[in-house]
NUFIVO-141116 format. One record per residue: residue in three letters; x, y, z of N, C-alpha, C, O in turn. Coordinates in steps of 0.05 Angstrom, whole numbers, padded with zeros to 5 digits, always signed. Layout:
N
AlaXYZXYZXYZXYZ/...
***
This chain:
174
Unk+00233-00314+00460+00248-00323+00437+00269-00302+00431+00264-00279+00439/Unk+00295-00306+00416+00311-00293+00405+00312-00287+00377+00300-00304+00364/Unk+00319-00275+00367+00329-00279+00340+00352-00296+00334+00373-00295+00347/Unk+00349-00315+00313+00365-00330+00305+00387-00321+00294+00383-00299+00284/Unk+00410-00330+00290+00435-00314+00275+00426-00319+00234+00437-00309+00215/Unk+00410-00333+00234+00398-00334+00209+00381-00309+00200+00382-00298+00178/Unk+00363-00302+00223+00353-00276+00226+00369-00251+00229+00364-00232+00214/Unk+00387-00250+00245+00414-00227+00240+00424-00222+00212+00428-00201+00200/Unk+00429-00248+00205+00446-00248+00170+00420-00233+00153+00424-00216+00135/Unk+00396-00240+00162+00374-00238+00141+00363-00213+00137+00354-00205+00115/Unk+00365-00195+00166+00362-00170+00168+00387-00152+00157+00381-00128+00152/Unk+00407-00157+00155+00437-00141+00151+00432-00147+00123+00434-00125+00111/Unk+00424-00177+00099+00423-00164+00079+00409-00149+00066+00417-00141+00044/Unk+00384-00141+00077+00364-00120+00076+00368-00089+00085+00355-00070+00078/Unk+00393-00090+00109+00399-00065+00103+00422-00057+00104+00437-00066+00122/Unk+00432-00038+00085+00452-00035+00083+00470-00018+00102+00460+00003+00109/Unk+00500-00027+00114+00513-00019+00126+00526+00005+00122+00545+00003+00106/Unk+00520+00037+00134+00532+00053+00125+00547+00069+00157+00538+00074+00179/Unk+00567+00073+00148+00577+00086+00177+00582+00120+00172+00603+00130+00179/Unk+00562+00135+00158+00563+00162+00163+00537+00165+00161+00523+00154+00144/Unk+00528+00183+00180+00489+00185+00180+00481+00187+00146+00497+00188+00128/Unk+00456+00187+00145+00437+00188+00119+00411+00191+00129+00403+00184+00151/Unk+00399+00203+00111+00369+00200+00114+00357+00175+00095+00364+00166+00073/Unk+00339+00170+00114+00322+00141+00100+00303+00153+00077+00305+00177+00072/Unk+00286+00139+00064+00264+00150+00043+00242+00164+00064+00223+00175+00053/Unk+00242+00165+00084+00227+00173+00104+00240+00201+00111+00226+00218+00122/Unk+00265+00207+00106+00269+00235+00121+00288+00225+00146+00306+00241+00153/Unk+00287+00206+00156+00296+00205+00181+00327+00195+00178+00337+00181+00161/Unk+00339+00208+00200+00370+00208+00204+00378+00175+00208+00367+00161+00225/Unk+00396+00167+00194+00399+00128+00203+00430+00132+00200+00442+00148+00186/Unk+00440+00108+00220+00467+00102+00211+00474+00075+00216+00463+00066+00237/Unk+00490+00057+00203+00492+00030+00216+00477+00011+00196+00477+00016+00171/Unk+00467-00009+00204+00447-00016+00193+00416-00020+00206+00407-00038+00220/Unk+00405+00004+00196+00387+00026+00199+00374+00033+00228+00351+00033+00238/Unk+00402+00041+00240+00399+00050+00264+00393+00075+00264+00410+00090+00253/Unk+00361+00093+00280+00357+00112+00285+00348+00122+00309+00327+00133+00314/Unk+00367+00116+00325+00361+00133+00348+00383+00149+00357+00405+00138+00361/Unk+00378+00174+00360+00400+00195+00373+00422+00202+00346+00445+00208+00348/Unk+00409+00199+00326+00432+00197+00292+00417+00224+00292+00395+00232+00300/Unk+00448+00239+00277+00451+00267+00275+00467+00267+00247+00482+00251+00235/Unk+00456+00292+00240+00472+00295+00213+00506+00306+00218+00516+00326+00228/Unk+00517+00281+00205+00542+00286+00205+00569+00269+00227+00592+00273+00233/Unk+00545+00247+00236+00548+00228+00252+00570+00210+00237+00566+00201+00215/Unk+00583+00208+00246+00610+00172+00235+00613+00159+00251+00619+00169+00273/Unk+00612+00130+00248+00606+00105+00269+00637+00092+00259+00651+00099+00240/Unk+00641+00070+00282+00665+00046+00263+00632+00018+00270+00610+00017+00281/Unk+00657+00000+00250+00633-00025+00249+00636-00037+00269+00631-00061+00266/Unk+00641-00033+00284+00641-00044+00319+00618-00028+00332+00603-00038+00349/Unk+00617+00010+00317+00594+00013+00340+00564+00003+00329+00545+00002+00343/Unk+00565-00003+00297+00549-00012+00281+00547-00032+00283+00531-00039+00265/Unk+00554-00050+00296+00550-00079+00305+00528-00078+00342+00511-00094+00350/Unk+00537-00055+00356+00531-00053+00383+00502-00036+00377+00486-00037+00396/Unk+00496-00025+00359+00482-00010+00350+00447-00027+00352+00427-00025+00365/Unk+00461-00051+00321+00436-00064+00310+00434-00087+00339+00411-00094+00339/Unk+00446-00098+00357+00441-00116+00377+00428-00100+00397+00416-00112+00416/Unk+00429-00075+00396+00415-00056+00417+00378-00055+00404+00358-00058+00418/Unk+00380-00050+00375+00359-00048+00364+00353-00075+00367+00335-00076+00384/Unk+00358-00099+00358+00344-00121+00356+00335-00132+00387+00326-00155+00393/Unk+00339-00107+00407+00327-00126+00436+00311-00109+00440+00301-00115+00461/Unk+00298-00083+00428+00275-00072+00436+00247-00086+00416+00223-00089+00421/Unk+00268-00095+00386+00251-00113+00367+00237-00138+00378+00213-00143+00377/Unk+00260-00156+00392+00250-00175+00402+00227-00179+00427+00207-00193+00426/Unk+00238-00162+00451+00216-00148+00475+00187-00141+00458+00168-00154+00467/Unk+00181-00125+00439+00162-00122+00422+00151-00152+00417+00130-00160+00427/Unk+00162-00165+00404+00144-00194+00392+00139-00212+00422+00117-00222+00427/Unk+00164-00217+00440+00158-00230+00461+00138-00227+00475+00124-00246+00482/Unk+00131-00198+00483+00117-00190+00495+00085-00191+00479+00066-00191+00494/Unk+00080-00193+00449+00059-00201+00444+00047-00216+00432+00024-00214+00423/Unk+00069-00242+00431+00068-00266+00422+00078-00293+00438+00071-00315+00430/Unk+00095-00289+00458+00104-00309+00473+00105-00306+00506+00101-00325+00522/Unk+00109-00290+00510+00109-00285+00547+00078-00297+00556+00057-00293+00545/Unk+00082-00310+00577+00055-00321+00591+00039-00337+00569+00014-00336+00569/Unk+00053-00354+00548+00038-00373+00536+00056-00398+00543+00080-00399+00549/Unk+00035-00423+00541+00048-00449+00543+00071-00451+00517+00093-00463+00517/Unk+00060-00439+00498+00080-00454+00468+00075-00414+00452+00055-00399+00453/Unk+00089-00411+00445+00093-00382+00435+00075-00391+00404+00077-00412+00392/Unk+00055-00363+00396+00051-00367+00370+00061-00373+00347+00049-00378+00327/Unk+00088-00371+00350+00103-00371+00322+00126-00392+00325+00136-00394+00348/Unk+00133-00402+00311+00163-00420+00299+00183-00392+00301+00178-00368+00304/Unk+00207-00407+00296+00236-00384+00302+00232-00378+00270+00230-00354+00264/Unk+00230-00396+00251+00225-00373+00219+00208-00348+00223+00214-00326+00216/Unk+00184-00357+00237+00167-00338+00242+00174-00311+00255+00173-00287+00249/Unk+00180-00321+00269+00192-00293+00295+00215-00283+00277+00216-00260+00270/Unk+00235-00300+00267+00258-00269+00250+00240-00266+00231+00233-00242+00235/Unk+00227-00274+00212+00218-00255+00191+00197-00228+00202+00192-00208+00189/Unk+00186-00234+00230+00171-00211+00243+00188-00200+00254+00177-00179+00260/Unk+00212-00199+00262+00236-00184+00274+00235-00172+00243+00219-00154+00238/Unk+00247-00178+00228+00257-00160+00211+00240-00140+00194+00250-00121+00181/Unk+00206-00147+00197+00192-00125+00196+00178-00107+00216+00166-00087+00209/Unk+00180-00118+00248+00191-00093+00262+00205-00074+00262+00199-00050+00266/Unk+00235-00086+00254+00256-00069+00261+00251-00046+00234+00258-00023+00234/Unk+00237-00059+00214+00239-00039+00196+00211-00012+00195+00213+00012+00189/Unk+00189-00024+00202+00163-00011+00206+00157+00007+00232+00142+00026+00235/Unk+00178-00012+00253+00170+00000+00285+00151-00015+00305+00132-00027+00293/Unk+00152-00017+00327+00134-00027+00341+00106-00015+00340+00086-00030+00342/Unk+00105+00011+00337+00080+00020+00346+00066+00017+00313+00041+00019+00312/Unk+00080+00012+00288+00064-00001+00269+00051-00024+00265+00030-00029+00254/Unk+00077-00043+00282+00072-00067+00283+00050-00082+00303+00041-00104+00300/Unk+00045-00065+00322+00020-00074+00342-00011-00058+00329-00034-00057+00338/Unk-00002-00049+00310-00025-00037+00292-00039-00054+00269-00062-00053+00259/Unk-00014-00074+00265-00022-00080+00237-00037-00104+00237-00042-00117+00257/Unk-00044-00110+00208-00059-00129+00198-00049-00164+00204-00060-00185+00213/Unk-00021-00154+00194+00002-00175+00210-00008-00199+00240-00017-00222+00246/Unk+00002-00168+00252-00007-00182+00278-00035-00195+00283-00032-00219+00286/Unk-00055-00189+00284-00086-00187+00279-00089-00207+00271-00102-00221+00288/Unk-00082-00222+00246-00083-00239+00225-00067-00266+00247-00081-00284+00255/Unk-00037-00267+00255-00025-00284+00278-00047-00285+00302-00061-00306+00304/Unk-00050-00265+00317-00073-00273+00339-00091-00283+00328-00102-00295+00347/Unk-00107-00287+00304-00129-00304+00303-00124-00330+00289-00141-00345+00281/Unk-00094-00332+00288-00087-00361+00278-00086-00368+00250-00085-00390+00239/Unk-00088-00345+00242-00088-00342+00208-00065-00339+00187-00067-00323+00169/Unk-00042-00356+00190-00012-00348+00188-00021-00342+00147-00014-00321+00135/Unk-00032-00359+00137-00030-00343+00111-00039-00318+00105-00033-00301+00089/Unk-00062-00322+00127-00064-00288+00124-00045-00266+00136-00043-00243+00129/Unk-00038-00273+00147-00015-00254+00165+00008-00257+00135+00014-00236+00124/Unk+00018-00280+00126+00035-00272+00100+00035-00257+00093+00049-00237+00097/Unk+00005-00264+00066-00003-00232+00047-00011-00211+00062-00027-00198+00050/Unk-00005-00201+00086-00008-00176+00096+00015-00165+00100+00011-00143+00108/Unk+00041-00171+00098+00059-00167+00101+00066-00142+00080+00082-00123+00083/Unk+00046-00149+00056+00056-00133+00021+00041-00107+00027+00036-00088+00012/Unk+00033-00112+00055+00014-00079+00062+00043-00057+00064+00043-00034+00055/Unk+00064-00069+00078+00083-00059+00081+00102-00042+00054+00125-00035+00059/Unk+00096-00039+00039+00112-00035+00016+00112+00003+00003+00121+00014-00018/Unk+00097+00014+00025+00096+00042+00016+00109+00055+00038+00105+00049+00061/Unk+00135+00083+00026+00140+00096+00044+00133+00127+00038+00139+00137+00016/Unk+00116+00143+00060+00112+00162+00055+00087+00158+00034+00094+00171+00014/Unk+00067+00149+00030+00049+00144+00009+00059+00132-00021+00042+00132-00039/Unk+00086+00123-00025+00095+00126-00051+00106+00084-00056+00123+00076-00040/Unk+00101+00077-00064+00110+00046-00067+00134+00047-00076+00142+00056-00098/Unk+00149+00035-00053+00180+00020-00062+00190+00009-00064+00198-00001-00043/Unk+00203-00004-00091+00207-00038-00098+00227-00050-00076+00230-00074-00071/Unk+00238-00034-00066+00265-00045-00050+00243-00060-00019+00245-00081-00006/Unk+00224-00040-00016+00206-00051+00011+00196-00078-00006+00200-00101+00003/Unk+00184-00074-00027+00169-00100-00036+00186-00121-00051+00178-00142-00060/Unk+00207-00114-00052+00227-00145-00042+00236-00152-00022+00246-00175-00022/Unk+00236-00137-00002+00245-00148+00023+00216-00161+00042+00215-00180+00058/Unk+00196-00140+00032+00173-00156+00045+00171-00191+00034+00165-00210+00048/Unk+00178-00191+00011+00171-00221-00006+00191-00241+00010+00184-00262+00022/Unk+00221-00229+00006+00239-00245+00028+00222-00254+00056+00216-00277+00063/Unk+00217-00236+00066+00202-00237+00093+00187-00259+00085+00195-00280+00095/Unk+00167-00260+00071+00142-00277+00072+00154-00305+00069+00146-00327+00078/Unk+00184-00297+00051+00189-00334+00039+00198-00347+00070+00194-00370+00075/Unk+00209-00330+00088+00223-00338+00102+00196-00343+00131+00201-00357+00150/Unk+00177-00335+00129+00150-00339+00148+00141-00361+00140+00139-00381+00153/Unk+00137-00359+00119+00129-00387+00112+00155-00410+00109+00144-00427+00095/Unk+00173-00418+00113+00190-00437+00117+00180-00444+00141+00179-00469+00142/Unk+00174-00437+00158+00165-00440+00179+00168-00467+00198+00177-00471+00221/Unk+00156-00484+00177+00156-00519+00189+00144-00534+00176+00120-00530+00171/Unk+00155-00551+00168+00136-00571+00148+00117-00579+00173+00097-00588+00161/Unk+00112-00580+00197+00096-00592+00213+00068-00576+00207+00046-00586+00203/Unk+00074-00552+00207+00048-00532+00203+00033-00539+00177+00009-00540+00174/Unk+00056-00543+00157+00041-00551+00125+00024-00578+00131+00000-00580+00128/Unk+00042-00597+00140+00034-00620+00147+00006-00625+00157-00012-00641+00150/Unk+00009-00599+00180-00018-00608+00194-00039-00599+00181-00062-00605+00185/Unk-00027-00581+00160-00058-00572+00139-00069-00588+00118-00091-00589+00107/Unk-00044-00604+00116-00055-00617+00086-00063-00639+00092-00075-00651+00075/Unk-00057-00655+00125-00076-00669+00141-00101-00663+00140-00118-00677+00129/Unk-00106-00640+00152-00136-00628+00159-00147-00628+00137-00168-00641+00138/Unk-00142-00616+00108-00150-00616+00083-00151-00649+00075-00174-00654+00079/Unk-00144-00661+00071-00141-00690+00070-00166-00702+00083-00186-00714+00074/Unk-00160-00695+00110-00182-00715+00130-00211-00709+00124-00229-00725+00123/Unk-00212-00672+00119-00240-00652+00101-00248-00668+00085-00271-00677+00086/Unk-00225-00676+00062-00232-00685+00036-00241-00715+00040-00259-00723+00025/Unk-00232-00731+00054-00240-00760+00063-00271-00761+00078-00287-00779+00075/Unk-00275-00733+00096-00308-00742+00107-00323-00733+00082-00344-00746+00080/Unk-00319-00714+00062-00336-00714+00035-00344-00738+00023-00365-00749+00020/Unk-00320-00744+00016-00309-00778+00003-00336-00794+00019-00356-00799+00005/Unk-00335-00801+00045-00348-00816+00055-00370-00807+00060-00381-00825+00073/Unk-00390-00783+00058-00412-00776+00057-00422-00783+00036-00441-00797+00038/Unk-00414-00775+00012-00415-00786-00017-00420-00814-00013-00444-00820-00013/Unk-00404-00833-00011-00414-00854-00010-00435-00860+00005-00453-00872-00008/Unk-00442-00854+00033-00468-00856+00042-00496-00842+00033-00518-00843+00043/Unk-00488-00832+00013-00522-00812+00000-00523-00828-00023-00544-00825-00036/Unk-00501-00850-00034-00507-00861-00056-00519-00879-00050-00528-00894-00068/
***
């Protein structure tokens, strides 16, 4: 899977475009939109290399989810909502968080609402809670869950059809 250009827009308004290094709430050197690799203090980009920057970042993001969500499956775990709102909390947490987390764990066992509310695990940097993470995690979630009315569908089927063999057990004990 790729990221969608819906997913590009979605990640750029979450982070902000700056073309002279900074440190993140983390300490770490970023430039672009929140490119950190090889960023040095005192670094100046143009928005051309800040454009070559985040498409460089978003293919080690994507290699990360492909590789543990879609390569060598018949039908990949996730919808394309799914995969950018998990792109855009890779790119922000890291791979080696993201094959850690609850997130993922919660997707491999087929548990997409649980994988949602795990997303709000994400919201501390450095031990300290930050509203800017826990609005972008919330974005994230709205945008995981858009997912597909097919997926809702098929739940409120299954809940439905649950609620219909009750229905009809009931009638047979009466």
């Amino acid at each position: 899977m790729r990221l969608s250009q819906n997913g590009v827009s979605f990640i750029k308004s979450h982070e902000a475009l700056r073309l002279k290094a900074y440190q993140d709430s983390k300490g770490v050197w970023t430039i672009g939109w929140g490119h950190t690799k090889n960023v040095h203090p005192g670094d100046v980009i143009t928005r051309e290399q800040a454009e070559q920057f985040i498409r460089d970042d978003f293919a080690w993001v994507e290699r990360t989810l492909n590789a543990d969500l879609v390569t060598g499956r018949d039908k990949p775990l996730v919808t394309q909502n799914e995969f950018d709102a998990l792109c855009s909390l890779v790119f922000n947490i890291g791979s080696d968080a993201y094959l850690e987390s609850t997130v993922r764990r919660k997707i491999k066992q087929g548990d997409k609402m649980a994988a949602a509310r795990a997303f709000k695990m994400w919201v501390y940097s450095n031990h300290k809670f930050i509203q800017g993470l826990a609005n972008r995690r919330a974005d994230e979630v709205r945008l995981f869950l858009q997912s597909g009315q097919a997926d809702i569908a098929a739940l409120l089927l299954g809940m439905m059809m649950a609620g219909a063999a009750v229905l009809v057990a009931m009638i047979f004990v009466m």
